[in-house]
C-alpha positions as CSV (number, residue, x, y, z in Angstrom):
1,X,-26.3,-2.8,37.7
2,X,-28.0,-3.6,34.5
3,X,-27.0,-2.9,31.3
4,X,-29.4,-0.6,29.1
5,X,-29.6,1.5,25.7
6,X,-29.9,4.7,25.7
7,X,-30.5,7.0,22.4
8,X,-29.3,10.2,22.4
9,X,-28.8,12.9,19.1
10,X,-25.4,13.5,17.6
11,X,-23.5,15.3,14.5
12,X,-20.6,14.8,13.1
13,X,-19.8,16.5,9.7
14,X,-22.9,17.0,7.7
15,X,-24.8,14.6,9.3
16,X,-27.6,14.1,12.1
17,X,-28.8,11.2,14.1
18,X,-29.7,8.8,16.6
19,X,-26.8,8.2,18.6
20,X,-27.0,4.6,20.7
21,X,-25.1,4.4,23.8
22,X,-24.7,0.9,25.7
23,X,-23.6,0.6,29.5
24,X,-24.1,-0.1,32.4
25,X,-22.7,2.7,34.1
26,X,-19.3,0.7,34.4
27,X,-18.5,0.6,30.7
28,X,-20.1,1.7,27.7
29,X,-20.1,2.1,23.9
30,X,-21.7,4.6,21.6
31,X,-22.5,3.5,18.2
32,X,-23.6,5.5,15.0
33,X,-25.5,4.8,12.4
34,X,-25.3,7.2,10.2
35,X,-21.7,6.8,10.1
36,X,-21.5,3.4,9.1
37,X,-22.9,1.8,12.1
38,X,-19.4,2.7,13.6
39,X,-18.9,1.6,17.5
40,X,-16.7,4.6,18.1
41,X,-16.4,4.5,21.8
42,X,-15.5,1.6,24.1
43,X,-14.8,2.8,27.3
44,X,-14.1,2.0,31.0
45,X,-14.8,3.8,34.4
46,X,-11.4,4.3,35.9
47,X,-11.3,4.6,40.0
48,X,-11.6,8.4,39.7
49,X,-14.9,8.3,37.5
50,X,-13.6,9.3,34.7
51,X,-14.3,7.3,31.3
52,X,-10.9,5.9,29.3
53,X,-10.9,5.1,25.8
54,X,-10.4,1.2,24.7
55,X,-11.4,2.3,21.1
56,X,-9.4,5.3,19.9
57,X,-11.2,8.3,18.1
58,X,-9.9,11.3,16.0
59,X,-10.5,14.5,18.8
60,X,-11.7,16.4,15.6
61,X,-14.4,13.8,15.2
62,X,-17.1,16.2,15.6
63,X,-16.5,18.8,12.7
64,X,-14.5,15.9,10.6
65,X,-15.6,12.6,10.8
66,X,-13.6,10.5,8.6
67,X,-15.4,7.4,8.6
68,X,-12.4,5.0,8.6
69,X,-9.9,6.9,10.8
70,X,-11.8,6.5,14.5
71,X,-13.5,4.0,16.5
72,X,-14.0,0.2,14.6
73,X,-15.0,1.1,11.0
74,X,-16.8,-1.7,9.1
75,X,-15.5,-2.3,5.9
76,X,-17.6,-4.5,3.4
77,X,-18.0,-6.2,0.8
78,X,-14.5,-5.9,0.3
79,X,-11.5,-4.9,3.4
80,X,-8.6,-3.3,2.5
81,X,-7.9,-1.7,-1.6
82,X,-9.0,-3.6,-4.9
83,X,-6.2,-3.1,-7.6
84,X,-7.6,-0.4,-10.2
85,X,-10.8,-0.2,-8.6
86,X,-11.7,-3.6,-10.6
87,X,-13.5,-6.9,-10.1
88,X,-14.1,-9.6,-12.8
89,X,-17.2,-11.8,-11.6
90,X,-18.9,-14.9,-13.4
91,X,-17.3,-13.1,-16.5
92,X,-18.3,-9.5,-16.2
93,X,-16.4,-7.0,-14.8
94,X,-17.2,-4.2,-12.3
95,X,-15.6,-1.0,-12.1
96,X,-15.6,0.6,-8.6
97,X,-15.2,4.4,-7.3
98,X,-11.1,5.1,-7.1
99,X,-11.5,6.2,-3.4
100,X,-8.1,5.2,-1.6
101,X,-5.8,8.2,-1.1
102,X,-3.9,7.6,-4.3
103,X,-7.1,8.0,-6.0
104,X,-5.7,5.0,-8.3
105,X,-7.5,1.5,-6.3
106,X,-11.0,1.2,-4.4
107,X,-10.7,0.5,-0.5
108,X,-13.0,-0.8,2.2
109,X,-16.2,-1.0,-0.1
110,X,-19.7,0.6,1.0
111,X,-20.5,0.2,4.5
112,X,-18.4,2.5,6.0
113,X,-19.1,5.7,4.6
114,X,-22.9,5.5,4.4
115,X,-26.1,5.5,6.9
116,X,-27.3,2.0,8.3
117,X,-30.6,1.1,10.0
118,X,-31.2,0.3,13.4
119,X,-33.1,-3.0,13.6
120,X,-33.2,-3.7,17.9
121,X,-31.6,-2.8,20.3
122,X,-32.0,-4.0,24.4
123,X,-30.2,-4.3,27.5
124,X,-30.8,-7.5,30.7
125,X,-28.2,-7.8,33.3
126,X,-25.7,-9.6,31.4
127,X,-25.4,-7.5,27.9
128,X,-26.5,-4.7,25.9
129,X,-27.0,-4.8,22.0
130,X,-27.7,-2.9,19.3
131,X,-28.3,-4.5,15.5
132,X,-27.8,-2.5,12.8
133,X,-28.5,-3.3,9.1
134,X,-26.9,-2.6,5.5
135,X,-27.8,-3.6,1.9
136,X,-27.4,-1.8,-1.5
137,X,-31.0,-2.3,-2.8
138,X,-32.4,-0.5,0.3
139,X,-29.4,1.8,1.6
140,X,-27.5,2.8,-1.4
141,X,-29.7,1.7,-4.7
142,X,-26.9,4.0,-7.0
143,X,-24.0,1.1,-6.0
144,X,-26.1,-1.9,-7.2
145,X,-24.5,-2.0,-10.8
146,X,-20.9,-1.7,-8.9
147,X,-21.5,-4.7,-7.2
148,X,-22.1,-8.0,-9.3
149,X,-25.6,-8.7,-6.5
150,X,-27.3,-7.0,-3.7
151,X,-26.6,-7.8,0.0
152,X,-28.8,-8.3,3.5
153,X,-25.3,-7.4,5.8
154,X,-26.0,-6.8,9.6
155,X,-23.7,-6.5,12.7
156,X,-24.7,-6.8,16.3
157,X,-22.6,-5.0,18.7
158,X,-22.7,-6.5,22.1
159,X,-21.5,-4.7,25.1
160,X,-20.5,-6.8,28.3
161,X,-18.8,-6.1,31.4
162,X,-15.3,-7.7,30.1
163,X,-15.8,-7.8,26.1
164,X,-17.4,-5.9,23.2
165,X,-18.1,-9.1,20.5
166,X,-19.2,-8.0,17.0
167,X,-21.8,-10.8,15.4
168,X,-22.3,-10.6,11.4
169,X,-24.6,-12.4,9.6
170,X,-24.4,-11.6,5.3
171,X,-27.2,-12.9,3.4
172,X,-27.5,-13.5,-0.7
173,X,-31.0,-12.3,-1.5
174,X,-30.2,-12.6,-5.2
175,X,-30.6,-13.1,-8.1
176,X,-26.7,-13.0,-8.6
177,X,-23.9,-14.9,-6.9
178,X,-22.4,-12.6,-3.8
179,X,-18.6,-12.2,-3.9
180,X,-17.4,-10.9,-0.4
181,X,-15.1,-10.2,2.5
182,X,-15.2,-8.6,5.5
183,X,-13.0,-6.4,7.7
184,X,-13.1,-4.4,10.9
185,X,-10.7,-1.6,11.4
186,X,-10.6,-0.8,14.8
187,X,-8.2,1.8,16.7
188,X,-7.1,0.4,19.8
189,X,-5.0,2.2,23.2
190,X,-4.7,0.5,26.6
191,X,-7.5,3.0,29.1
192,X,-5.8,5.1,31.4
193,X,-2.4,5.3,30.2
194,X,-1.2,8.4,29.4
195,X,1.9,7.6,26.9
196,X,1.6,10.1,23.3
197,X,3.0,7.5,21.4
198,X,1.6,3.7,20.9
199,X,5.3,2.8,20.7
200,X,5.4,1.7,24.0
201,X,2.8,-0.6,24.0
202,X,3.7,-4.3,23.9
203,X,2.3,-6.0,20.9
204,X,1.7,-9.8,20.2
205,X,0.2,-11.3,16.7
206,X,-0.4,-14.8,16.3
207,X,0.4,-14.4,12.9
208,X,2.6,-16.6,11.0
209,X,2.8,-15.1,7.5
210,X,3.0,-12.0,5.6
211,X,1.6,-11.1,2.5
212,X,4.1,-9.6,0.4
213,X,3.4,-5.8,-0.7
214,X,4.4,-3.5,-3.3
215,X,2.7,-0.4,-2.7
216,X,0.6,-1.2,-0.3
217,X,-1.1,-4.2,-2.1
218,X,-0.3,-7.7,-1.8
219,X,2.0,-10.0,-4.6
220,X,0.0,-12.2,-4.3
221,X,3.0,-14.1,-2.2
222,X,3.3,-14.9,1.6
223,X,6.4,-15.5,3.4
224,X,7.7,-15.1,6.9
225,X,7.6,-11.8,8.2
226,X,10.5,-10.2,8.4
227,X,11.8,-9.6,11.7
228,X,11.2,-5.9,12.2
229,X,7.3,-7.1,11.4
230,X,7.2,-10.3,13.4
231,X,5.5,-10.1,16.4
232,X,5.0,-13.3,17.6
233,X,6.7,-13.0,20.3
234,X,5.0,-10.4,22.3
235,X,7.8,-7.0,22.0
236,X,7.1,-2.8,22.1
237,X,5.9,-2.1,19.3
238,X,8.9,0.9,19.2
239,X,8.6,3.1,16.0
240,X,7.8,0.7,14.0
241,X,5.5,1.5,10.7
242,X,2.9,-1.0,10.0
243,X,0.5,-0.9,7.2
244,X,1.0,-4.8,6.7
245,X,-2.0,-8.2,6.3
246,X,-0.8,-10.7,8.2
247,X,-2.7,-14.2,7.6
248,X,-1.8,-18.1,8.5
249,X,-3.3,-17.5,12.5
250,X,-1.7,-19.7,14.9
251,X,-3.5,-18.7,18.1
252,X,-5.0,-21.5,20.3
253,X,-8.6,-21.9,20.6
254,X,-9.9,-20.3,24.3
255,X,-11.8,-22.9,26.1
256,X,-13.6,-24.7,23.1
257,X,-15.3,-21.2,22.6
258,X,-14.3,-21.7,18.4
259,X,-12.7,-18.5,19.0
260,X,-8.5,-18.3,18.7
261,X,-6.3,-15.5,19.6
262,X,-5.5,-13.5,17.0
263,X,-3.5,-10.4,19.4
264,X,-2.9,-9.2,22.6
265,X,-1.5,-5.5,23.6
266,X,-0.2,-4.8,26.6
267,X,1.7,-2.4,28.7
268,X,3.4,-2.8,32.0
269,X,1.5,0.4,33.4
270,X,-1.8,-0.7,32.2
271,X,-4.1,-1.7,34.3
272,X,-4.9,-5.1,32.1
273,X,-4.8,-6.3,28.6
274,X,-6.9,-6.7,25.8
275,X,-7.4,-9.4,23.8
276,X,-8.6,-9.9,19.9
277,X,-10.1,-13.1,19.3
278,X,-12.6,-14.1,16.2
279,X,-13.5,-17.4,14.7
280,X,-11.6,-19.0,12.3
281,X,-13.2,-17.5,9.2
282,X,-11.1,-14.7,10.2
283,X,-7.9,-15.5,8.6
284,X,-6.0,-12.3,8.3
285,X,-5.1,-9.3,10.5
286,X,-4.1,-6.2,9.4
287,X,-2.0,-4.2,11.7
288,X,-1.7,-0.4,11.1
289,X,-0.2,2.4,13.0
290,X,-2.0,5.7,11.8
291,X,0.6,8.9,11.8
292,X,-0.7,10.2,15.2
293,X,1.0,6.7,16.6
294,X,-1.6,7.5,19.5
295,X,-3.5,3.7,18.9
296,X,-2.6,0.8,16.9
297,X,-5.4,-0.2,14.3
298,X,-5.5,-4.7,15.2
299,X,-7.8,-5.4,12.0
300,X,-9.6,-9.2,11.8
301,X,-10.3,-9.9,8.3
302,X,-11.9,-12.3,6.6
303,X,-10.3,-12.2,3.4
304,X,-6.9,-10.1,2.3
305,X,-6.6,-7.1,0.4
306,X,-7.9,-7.4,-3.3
307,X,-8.9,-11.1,-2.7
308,X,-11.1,-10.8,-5.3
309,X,-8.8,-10.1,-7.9
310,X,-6.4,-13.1,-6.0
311,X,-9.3,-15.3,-6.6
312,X,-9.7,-14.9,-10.2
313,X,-6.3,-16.3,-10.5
314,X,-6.6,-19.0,-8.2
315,X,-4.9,-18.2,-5.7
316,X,-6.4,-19.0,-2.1
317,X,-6.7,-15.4,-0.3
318,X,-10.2,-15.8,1.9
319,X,-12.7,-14.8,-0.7
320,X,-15.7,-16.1,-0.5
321,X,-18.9,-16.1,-2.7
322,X,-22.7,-17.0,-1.6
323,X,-25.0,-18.6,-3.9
324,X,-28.6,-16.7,-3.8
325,X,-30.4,-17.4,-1.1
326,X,-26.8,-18.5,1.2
327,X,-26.2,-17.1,4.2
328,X,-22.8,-16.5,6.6
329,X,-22.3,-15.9,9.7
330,X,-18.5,-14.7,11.6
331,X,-18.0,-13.6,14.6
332,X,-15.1,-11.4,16.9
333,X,-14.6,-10.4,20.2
334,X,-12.4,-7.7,21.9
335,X,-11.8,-9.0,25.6
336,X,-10.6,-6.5,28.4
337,X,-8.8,-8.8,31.1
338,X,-8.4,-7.0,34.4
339,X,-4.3,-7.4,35.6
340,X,-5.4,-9.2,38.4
341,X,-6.4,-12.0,36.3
C-alpha cells in the first residue's frame, strides 16, 4: 500500500489548524504545525487493528497542550535551559524570557511553543513526508532582538514502514553570526505493552559520560556516570529518576549509513525494539523520565544544556555558530525492528 498525506483540522488549547497525518494504513504519524511542527503520534497497527503509540502523548492533550510534554518537541536555537536566561555573543549580550519552571533560566528556545509553516508535503510507495519551516524574521519578528541573528530552520519528518527519520537543515540569512543548537525531545513507550510504569522497560545508552549537574544545569565537568545512571549495558530502567545529558557517544556506525546508535529500549513482552540513531553531530542525549513514568523522553542533541554560555569560556560543549550565508544540515532516525529480526 502506498504511503500518502492526509490533512485533516485539529485544536488543541487555543489553537486551530491543519493537522497532517502520514501512513500508509500500516503506520502513521500526525504532525502539527501550529504546535511547533510537533510529530506527536507515531504509531503501529497491532494484529487486532488497533493503533499503539511509539511516541507517547499527554491524554489531556486536547484541552492542554503543553508543547514540550507530548510527542517529539523541537527545541531550537538552544535544547535544554540557558543559565539566567543569558547569552553573551561577539560581545553583546542577550537577555531571554525566564521560561523553565523555576522561572529563574530560559529552556528549549523558540520553536516549540510557536506556529511553523508547512512548505511540502507527499507520499510514493516507499515514504511519506511533510516539511515544515521556522525563522524569527517571518514567524516570530518580536524575538529577533533576543536572538544575536535571524534563522531559515526546517525539519522534514519522514514516515517509513520501519523508521520515522527527522532531516534539519538551519540556514544563516544574516547579517549577524548564528549561535545554535539543536534538540529533539521525544517521549518514547514500546506499542502494545500494557505496563503503567516505564520501569520495566530495558534501557541501553551508548553514552560514555555525564555532564555533571547542580540543579539541573551542567558544571561545566564530565565524568563517568555513576552507576545508578550508567546504562551501557542494556538494564530495566527500575525507578530510576533521570533528568541527566549524557555526551561522549560510543555507538557503532550501522552499515556505513554515518549514523551510530545512540539507544535502544526494549522489553521482553514487546513485540520488537526501537532504536535511536543520528549522525555524529549529535553528541549528547538527554534522558528524562517525566513524573507519569508512562514513557521515557531518549533526547539527541546537538549541543548540551547552556552550551552557549560553555562556549564563552572555552569549554567544548557542541555549540556551534554559522557565519551569514552558512548552512547545516543533521540528521536522526527512530528505527522500529520487528522481534523477528
Amino acid at each position: 500500500m502506498a504511503f500518502e498525506v492526509r490533512i485533516t483540522q485539529g485544536k488543541a488549547g487555543d489553537r486551530s489548524g491543519d493537522v497532517y497525518e502520514l501512513t500508509d494504513g500500516r503506520v502513521r504519524a500526525e504532525v502539527w504545525p501550529q504546535w511547533g511542527f510537533n510529530c506527536l503520534k507515531w504509531q503501529l497497527r497491532q494484529d487486532d487493528g488497533r493503533w499503539a503509540d511509539v511516541l507517547y502523548h499527554m491524554p489531556d492533550w486536547e484541552t492542554n497542550p503543553v508543547p514540550t510534554r507530548s510527542g517529539h518537541p523541537i527545541l531550537f536555537p538552544f535544547p535544554g535551559r540557558l543559565r539566567d536566561g543569558r547569552l553573551t555573543h561577539d560581545g553583546k549580550a542577550y537577555q531571554l524570557p525566564l521560561n523553565d519552571s523555576t522561572k529563574q533560566h530560559a529552556i528549549h528556545g523558540f520553536t516549540p511553543r510557536n506556529k511553523w509553516r508547512v512548505t511540502d508535503s507527499n507520499g510514493d510507495e516507499e515514504f511519506a513526508f511533510v516539511t515544515g519551516e521556522f525563522s524569527l524574521k517571518k514567524d516570530l519578528p518580536e524575538a529577533l532582538p533576543l536572538w544575536p541573528s535571524d534563522f531559515v530552520f526546517s525539519v522534514t519528518y519522514r514516515l517509513y514502514p520501519d523508521k520515522l527519520r527527522v532531516d534539519a537543515r538551519v540556514e544563516n540569512p544574516g547579517p549577524g553570526r548564528l549561535p545554535f543548537g539543536l534538540g529533539y525531545h521525544g517521549y518514547f513507550r514500546l506499542p502494545g505493552l500494557n505496563e503503567p510504569d516505564i520501569g520495566t522497560s530495558v534501557l541501553q545508552a551508548n553514552v560514555a559520560e555525564i555532564w555533571e549537574a547542580e540543579n539541573n544545569l551542567p558544571t561545566g565537568w564530565r565524568k563517568e556516570p555513576p552507576a545508578e545512571l550508567d546504562f551501557q549495558k542494556p538494564r530495566p530502567i527500575g525507578a530510576t529518576a533521570l533528568d541527566n545529558v549524557f555526551t561522549k557517544v560510543t555507538g557503532a556506525e550501522t552499515r556505513n549509513s554515518g549514523f551510530l546508535e545512540i539507544a535502544r529500549l526494549t522489553h521482553p513482552g514487546a513485540g520488537g525494539r526501537l532504536r535511536v540513531l543520528a549522525d555524529a553531530s549529535f553528541r549528547e542525549l538527554v534522558l528524562f523520565t517525566p513524573a507519569h513514568r508512562q514513557a521515557v523522553a531518549i533526547e539527541p542533541y546537538t549541543c548540551s544544556a547552556d552550551a552557549g554560555n560553555f562556549a564563552a569560556r572555552g569549554i567544548d560543549s557542541g555549540w556551534r555558530v554559522l557565519e551569514p550565508g552558512g548552512e547545516w544540515e543533521g540528521a536522526v532516525e527512530y528505527r522500529w525492528e520487528p522481534a523477528e529480526l
